[in-house]
PyMOL CGO cylinders between C-alpha atoms (Angstrom):
from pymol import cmd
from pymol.cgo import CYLINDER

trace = [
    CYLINDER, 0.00, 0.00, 0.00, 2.90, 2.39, 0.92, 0.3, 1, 1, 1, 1, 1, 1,
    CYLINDER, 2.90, 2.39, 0.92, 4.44, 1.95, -2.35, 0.3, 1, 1, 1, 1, 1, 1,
    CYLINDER, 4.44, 1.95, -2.35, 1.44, 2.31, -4.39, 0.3, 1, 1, 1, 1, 1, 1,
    CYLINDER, 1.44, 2.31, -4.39, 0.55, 5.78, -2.44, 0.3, 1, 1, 1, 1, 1, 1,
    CYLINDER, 0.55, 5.78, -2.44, 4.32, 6.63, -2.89, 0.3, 1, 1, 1, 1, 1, 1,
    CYLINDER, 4.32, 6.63, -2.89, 4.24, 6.21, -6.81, 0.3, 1, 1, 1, 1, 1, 1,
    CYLINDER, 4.24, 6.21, -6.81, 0.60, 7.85, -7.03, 0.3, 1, 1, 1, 1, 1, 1,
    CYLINDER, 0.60, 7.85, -7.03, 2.52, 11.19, -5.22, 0.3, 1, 1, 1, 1, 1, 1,
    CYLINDER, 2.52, 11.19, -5.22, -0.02, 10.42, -2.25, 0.3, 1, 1, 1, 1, 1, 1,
    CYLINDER, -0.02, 10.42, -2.25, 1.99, 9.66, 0.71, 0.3, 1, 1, 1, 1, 1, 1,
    CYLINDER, 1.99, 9.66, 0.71, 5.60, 11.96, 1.10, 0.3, 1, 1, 1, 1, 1, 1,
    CYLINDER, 5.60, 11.96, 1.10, 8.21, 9.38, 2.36, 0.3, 1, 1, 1, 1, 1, 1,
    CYLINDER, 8.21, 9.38, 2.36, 8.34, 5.46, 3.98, 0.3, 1, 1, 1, 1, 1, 1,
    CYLINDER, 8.34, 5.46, 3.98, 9.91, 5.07, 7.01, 0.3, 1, 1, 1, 1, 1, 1,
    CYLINDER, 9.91, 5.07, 7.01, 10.50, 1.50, 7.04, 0.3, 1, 1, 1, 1, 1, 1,
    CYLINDER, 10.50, 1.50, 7.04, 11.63, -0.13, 10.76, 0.3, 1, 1, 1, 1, 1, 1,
    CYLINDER, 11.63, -0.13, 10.76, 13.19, -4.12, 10.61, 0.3, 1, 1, 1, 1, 1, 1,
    CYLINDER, 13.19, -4.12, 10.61, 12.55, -5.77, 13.32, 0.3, 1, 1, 1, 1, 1, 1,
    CYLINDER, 12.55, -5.77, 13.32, 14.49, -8.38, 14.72, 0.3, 1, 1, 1, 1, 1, 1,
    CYLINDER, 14.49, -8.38, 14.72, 13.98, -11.61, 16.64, 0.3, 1, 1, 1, 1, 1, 1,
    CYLINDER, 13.98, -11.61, 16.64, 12.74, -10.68, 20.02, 0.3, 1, 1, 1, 1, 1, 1,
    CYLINDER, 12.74, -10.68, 20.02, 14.57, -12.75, 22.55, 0.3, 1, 1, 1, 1, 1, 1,
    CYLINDER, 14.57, -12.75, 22.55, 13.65, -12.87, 26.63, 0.3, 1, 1, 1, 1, 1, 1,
    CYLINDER, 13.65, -12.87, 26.63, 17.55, -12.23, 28.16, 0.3, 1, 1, 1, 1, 1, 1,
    CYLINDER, 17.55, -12.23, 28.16, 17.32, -13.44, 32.14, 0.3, 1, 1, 1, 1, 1, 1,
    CYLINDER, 17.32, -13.44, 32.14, 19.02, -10.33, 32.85, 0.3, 1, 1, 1, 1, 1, 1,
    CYLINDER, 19.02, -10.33, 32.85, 18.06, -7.83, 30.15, 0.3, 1, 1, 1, 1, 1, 1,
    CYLINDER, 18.06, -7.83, 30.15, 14.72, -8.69, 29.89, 0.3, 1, 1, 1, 1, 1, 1,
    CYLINDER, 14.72, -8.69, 29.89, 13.15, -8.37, 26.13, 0.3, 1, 1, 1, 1, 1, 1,
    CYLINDER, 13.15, -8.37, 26.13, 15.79, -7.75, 23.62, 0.3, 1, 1, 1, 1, 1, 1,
    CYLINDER, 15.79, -7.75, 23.62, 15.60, -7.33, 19.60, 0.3, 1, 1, 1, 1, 1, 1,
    CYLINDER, 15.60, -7.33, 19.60, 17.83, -9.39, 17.91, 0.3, 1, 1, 1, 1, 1, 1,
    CYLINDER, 17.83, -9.39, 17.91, 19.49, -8.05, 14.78, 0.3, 1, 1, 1, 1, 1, 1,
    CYLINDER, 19.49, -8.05, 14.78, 17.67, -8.37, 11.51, 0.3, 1, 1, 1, 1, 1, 1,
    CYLINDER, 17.67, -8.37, 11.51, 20.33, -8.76, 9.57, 0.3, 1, 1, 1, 1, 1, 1,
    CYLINDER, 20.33, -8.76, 9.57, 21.90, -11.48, 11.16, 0.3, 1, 1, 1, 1, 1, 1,
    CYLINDER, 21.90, -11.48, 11.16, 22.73, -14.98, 9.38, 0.3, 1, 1, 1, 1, 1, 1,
    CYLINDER, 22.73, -14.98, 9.38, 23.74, -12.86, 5.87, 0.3, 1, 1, 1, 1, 1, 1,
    CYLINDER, 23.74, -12.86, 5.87, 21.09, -10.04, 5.59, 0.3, 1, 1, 1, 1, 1, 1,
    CYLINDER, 21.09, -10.04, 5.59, 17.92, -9.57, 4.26, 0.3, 1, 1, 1, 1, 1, 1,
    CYLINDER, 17.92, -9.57, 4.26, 16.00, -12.05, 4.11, 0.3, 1, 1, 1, 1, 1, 1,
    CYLINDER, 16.00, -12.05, 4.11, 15.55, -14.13, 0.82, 0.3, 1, 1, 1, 1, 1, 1,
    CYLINDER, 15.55, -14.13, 0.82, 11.46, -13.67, -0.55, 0.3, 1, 1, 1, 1, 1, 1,
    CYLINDER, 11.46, -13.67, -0.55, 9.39, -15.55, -3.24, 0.3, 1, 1, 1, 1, 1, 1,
    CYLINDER, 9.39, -15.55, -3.24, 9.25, -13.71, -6.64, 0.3, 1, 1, 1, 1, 1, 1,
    CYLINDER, 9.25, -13.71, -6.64, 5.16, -13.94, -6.60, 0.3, 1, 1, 1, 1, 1, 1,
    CYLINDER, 5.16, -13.94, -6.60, 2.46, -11.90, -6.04, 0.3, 1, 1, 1, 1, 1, 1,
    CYLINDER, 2.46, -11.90, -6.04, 0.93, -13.16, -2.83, 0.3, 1, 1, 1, 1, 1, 1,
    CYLINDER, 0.93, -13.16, -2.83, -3.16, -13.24, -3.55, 0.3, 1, 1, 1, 1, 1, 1,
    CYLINDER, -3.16, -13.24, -3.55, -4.41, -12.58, -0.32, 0.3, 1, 1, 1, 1, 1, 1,
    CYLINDER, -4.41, -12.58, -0.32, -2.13, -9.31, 0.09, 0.3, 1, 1, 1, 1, 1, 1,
    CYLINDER, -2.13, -9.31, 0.09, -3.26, -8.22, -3.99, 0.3, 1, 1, 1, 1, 1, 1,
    CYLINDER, -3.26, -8.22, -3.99, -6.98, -8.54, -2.93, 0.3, 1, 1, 1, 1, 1, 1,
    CYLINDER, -6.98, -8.54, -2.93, -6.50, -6.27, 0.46, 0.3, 1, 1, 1, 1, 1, 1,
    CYLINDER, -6.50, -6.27, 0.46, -4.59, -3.83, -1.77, 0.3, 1, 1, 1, 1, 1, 1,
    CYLINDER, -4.59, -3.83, -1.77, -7.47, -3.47, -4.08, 0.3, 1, 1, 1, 1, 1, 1,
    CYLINDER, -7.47, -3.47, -4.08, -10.26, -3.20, -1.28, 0.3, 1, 1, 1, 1, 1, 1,
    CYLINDER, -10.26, -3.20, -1.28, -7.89, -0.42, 0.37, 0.3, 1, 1, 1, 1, 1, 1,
    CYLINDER, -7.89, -0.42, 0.37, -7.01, 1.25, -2.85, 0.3, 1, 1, 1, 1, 1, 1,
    CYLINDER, -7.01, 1.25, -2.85, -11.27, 1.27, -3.94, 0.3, 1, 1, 1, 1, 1, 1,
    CYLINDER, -11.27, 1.27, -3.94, -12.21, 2.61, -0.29, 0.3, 1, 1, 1, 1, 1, 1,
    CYLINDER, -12.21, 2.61, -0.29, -9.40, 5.67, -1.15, 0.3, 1, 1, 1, 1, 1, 1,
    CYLINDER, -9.40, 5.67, -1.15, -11.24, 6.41, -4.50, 0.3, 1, 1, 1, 1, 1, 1,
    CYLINDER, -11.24, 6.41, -4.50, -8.00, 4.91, -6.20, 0.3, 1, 1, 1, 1, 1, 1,
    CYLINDER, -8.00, 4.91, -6.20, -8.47, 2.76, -8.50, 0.3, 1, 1, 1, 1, 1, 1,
    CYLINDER, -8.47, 2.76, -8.50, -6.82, -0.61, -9.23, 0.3, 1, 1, 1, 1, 1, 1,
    CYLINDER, -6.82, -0.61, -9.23, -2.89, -0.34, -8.41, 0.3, 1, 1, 1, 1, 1, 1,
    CYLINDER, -2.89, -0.34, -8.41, -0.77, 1.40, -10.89, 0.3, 1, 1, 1, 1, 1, 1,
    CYLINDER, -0.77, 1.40, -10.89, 2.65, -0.42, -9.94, 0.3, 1, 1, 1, 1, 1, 1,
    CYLINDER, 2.65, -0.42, -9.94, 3.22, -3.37, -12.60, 0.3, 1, 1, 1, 1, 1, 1,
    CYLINDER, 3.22, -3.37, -12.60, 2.62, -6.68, -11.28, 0.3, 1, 1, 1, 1, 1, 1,
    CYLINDER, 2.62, -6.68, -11.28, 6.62, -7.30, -11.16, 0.3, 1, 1, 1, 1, 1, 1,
    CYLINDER, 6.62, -7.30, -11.16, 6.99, -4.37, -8.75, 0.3, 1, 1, 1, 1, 1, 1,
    CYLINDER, 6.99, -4.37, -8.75, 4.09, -6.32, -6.12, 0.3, 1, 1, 1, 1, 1, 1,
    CYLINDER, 4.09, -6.32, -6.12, 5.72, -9.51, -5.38, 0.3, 1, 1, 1, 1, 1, 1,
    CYLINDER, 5.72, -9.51, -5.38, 6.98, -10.16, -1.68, 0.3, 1, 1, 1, 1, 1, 1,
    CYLINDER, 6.98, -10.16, -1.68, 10.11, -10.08, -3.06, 0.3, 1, 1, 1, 1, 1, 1,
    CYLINDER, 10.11, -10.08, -3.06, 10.13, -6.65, -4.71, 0.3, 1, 1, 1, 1, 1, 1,
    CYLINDER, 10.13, -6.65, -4.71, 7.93, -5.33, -2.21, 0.3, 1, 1, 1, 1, 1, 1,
    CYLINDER, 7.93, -5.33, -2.21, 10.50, -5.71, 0.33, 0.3, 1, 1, 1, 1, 1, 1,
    CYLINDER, 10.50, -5.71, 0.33, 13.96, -4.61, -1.49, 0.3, 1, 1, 1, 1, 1, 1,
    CYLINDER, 13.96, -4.61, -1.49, 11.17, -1.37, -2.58, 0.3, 1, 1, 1, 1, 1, 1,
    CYLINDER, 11.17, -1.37, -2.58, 10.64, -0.57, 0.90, 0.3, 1, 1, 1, 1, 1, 1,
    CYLINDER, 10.64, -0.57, 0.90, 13.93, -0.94, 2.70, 0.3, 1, 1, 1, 1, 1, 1,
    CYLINDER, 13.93, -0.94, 2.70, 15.49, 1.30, -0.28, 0.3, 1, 1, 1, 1, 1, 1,
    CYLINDER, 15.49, 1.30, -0.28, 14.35, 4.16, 2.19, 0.3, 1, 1, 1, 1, 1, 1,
    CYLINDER, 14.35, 4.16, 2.19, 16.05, 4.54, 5.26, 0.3, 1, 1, 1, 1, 1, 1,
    CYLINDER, 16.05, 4.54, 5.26, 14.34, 3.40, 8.20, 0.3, 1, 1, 1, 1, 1, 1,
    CYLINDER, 14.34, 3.40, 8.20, 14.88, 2.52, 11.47, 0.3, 1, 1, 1, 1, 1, 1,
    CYLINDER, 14.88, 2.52, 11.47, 16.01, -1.14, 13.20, 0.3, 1, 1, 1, 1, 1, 1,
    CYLINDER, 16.01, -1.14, 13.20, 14.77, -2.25, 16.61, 0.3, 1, 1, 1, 1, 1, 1,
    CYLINDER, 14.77, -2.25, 16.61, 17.81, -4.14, 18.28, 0.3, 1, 1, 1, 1, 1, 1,
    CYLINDER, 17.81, -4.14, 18.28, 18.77, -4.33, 21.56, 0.3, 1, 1, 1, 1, 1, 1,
    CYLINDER, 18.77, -4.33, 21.56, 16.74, -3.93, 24.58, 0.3, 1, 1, 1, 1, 1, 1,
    CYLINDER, 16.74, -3.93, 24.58, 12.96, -3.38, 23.69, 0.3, 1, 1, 1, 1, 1, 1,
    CYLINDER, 12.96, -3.38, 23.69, 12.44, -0.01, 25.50, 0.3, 1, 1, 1, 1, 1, 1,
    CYLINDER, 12.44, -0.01, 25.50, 15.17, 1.36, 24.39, 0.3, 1, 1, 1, 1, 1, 1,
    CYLINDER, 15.17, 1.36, 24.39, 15.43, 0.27, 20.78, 0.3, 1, 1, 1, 1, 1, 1,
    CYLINDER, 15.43, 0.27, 20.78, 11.26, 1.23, 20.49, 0.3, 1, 1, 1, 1, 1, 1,
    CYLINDER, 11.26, 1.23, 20.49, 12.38, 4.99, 22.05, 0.3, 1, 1, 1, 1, 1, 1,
    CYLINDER, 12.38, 4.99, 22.05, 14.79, 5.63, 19.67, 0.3, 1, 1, 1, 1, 1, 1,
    CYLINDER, 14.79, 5.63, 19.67, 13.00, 4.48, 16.92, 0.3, 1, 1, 1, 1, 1, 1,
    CYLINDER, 13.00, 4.48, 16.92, 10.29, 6.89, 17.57, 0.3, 1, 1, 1, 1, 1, 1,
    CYLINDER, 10.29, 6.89, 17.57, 12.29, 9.28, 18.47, 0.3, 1, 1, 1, 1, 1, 1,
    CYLINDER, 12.29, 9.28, 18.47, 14.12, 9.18, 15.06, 0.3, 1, 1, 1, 1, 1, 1,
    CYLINDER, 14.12, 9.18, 15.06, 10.73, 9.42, 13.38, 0.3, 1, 1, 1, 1, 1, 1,
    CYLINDER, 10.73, 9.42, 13.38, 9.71, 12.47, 15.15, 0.3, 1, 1, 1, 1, 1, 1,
    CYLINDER, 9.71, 12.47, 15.15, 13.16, 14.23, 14.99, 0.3, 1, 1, 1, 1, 1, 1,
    CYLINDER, 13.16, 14.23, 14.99, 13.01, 13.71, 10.72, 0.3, 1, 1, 1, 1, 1, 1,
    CYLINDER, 13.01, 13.71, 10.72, 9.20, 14.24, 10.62, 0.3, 1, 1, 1, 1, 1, 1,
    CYLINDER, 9.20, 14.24, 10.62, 9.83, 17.95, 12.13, 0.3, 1, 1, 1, 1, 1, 1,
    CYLINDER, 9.83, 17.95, 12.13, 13.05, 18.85, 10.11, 0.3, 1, 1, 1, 1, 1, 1,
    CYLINDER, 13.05, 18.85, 10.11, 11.35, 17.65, 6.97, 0.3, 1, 1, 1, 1, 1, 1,
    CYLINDER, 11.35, 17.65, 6.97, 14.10, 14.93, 6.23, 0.3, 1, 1, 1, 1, 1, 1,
    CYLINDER, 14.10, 14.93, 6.23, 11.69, 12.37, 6.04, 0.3, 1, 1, 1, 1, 1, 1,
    CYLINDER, 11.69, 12.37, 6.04, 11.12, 12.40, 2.38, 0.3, 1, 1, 1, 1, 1, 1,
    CYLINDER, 11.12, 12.40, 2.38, 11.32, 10.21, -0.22, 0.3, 1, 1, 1, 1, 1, 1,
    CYLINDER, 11.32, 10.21, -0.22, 14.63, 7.94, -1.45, 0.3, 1, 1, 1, 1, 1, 1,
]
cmd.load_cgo(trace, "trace")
């Protein structure tokens, strides 16, 4: 959906945030892992996934859209992912309070100097 509003001019910038594995530490408490870990991002099916197509469409009607204007190549889980993480974004790892905080605090800090903008 964020992709289709971003290449319709309709939404100003992604802020994607990769989440990683969150672990209970005995000490720590709940920690993010690191999304990235075991070689990067991870590997996606070249389809488009049916169920995700048809909520796109019902969102995209109840907006007064229209059927999606991305090609069909540029809406499989595969593309949809490298599409979104070509912004920058945020990543929650380490300990869950903290790594939520500064998430939102780097939203908030780009939303008011207007650096949250596209690519």
């Amino acid at each position: 959906m964020a992709r289709e509003l971003m290449h319709s001019g309709d939404l100003k910038a992604i802020f994607p945030v990769l989440v990683g594995e969150l672990k209970l530490d005995a000490e720590l408490g709940e920690v993010y892992g690191d999304f990235f870990k075991g070689g990067g991002m991870p590997s996606c099916c070249d389809e488009v996934c049916k169920a995700v197509e048809d909520k796109l469409v019902e969102h995209l009607k109840r907006l007064g859209k229209g059927a999606p204007e991305l090609p069909g190549s540029e809406r499989t889980v595969a593309a949809t992912l490298k599409g979104i993480t070509a912004y920058q974004g945020g990543f929650l790892k380490g300990l869950r309070a903290d790594a939520e905080e500064k998430v939102v605090a780097e939203i908030v800090r780009q939303c008011k100097s207007g650096t949250l903008a596209s690519k």
